[in-house]
C-alpha positions, 0 to 999 in steps of 0.5 A: 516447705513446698514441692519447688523448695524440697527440690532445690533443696535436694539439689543443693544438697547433692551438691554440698555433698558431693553427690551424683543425686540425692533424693529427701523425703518430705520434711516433718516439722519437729516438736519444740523451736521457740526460737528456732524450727527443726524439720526432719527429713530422710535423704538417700544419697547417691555416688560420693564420700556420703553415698547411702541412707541419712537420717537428717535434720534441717535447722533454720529461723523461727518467726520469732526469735530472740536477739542474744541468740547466735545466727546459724552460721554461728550455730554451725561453726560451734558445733563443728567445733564442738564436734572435733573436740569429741563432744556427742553432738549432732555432726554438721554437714552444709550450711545455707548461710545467705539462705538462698534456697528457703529464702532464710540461713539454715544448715543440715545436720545429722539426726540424733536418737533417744530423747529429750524429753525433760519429763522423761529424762527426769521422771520414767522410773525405767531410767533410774537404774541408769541415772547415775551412769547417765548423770556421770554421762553428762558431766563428761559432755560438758568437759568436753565442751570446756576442754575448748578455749580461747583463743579459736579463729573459727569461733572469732564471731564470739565476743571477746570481753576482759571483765570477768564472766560475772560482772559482764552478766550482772551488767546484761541482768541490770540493762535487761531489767531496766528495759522492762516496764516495770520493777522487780525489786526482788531480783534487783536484790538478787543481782546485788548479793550475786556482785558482793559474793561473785567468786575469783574467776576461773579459766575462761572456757566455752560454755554452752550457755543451755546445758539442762535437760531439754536439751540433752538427748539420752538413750538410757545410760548413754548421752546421744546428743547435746543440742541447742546451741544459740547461747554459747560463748566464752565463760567461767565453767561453773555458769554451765554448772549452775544451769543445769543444776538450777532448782528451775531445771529440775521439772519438779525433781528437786532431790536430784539435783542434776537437771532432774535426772541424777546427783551432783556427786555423779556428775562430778566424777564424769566431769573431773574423769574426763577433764583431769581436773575439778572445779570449784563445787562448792560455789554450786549454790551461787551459780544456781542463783544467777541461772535463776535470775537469769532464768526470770529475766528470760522469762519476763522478757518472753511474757513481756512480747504478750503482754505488750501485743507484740506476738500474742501467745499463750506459752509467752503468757505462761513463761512470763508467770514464772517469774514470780516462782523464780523470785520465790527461789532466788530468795528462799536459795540465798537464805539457804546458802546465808544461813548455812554460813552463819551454822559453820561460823558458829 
């Protein structure tokens, strides 16, 4: 950013705000923002309903992107919504939607503490007197993020679409598929076992549609934020279930099956505590299955964007590899969940 835009940012700041003046420290990139960038910045607000010390963060566009993600203003209005429901979540303070002052859409939110880390979250031994009250934490985030329905005027933008949640991703698996140079068989199979063992649908909910470790912030046993929001829209609950709870998710703890960082059992008790209702835990595995696919799917499309000299990139190049760790689980999780059918049967 340069000097001339920190300063009309700082002025339109003070205006959004209803500020006398406010003056920002210079902005720090964070760390992470494939798709999106993150700039830390301090602001001391003068006069005004926000009038003192604030520890922000700017978010705006990545050179790169990805076309399913949701715009800023959109961004925005989710967490505004997900903010008045009682979700941790940043707070939403002003939104440049026509980017006339960085020349691109961004908005200010407030600055969260603790960490995200995955590998932190998932492997600090420091943690694990913390994990099941943190796991519990998380299931009562996610509660809260289902606990909004359709329908929302505020969140009007998110596509409205009456075939249940999993025939509609299955549709986008065999079109995204299809828009790849090559086949993967595999994951082809995969998306046929999910369609003839698709569960009833349950009530249509808000889903997060990233809800893993990463993006999850945690201060020991405390939940401090939840982030990331570009995926959201209207779902069966149990997708952000299987997300988080996916094997690819895990960073390498594959016994706790939440994310890396807890149990199912723990979770389990945040979420129906917080709700004042269950859900269909024992679909877990199938859910597990199609975050997998859709995981590899992500994956071939972000190696594809190398391979083919659109944006050469060594991490593109590596998540495109994973792939074929991801066709591995989908198979070896099918087998698991056949198997166990044909042991209760016999």
């Amino acid at each position: 950013m340069t000097p001339e835009q920190i300063d009309a940012l700082a002025v339109w700041t003070a205006d959004r705000l209803g500020a006398g003046t406010v003056t920002l420290s210079p902005p720090s990139k964070m760390s992470g923002g494939a798709i999106q960038e993150n700039w830390k910045l301090d602001a001391e607000v003068v006069d005004g309903p926000h009038a003192g010390s604030h520890a922000l963060v700017l978010r705006t566009d990545a050179p790169s992107g990805v076309s399913v993600s949701h715009p800023r203003a959109h961004e925005f209005a989710l967490l505004r919504a997900a903010f008045a429901a009682g979700a941790t979540v940043p707070e939403p303070l002003a939104l440049d939607e026509g980017g006339a002052v960085l020349g691109k859409p961004f908005y200010l939110m407030r600055r969260a503490t603790g960490t995200a880390n995955p590998r932190a979250l998932s492997r600090d031994t420091g943690l694990d007197p913390h994990r099941p009250a943190l796991t519990a934490a998380i299931g009562r985030e996610l509660a809260r993020i289902h606990s909004i329905t359709p329908p929302r005027a505020e969140l009007a933008f998110l596509p409205q679409d009456p075939r249940p949640p999993v025939e509609r991703r299955l549709d986008e698996f065999r079109a995204q598929l299809d828009a790849l140079p090559r086949a993967y068989p595999a994951l082809e199979w995969a998306i046929r076992w999910l369609e003839m063992n698709a569960p009833a649908s349950a009530a249509t909910v808000l889903g997060h549609g990233d809800f893993r470790c990463g993006n999850i912030m945690a201060d020991g046993a405390e939940v401090t934020a939840v982030l990331d929001w570009e995926f959201a829209g209207w779902s069966d609950p149990m997708e952000d279930v299987g997300w988080i709870c996916a094997r690819c998710w895990r960073f390498g703890v594959d016994d706790r099956v939440v994310g890396g960082i807890g149990d199912l059992s723990d979770f389990r008790l945040g979420y129906e505590a917080e709700a004042g209702h269950g859900l269909d835990w024992g679909r877990v595995g199938f859910w597990e299955v199609l975050a997998t696919v859709r995981w590899a799917i992500i994956a071939l499309h972000q190696g594809e964007r190398h391979l083919s000299g659109e944006e050469m990139s060594m991490e593109l190049a590596l998540t495109g590899r994973k792939a074929a760790e991801m066709e591995f689980d989908v198979l070896t999780q099918i087998r698991a969940i056949e198997t166990g059918k044909m042991e209760r049967m016999s």
